[in-house]
N, C-alpha and C positions, 0 to 999 in steps of 0.2 A: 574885424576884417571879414569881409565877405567872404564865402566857402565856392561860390564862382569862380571869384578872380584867384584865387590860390589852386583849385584845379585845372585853369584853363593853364596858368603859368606851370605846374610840373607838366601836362600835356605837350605843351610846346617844348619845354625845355629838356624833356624824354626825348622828343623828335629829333631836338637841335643835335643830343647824344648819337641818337641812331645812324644823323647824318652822315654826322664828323668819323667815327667808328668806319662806316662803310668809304668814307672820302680814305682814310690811312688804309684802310684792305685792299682798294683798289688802286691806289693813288700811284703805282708804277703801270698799272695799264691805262691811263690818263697821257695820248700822245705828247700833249704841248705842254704838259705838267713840267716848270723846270728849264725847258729851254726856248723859253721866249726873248726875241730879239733886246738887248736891254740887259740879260742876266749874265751878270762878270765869271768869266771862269781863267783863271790862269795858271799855266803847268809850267814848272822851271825844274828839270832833271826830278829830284822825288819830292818834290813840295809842288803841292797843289791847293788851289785856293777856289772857291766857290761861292757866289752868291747872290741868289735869285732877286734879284732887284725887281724886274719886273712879273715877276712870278708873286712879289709880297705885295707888289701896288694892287695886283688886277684881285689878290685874294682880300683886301683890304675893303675894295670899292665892292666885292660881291655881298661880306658878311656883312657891311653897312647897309648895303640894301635891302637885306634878310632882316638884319635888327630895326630894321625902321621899318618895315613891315608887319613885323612883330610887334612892334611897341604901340604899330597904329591898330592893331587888330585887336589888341588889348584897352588901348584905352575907348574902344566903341562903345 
C-alpha cells in the first residue's frame, strides 16, 4: 500500500473528526438546526415525541456530498 494514500486518508479523516466535534459544540447555536419545516414534534400532557425528519434528510444530502468529495479527491 502506498504511504500517500494512507496519509492523505488519516489527514482527512482527522479533519472529518475535527468537524463533527466542533458541529456537537456548537450545534445548539446553529438557528435552523432541529426545526425545520418537516420535523415531527408532538406534546400530549407529559409525553412528548420528536423527530427531525427533515433535519436527517438535509444532514444526509450534506455528508454525501462531503464523502463524495472525499473519495473523488482521493482517488485523483
Amino acid at each position: 500500500m502506498d504511504w500517500d494514500f494512507i496519509g492523505k486518508v488519516l489527514l482527512i479523516a482527522g479533519g472529518c473528526i475535527i468537524v463533527l466535534g466542533l458541529i456537537f459544540l456548537f450545534a445548539d447555536r446553529i438557528p435552523f438546526l432541529g426545526k425545520l419545516p418537516g420535523d415531527i414534534f408532538i406534546e400530549k400532557g407529559r409525553f412528548s415525541f420528536y423527530f427531525p425528519i427533515m433535519t436527517c434528510i438535509l444532514a444526509s444530502a450534506v455528508l454525501s456530498l462531503i464523502l463524495g468529495l472525499v473519495l473523488w479527491l482521493l482517488h485523483r
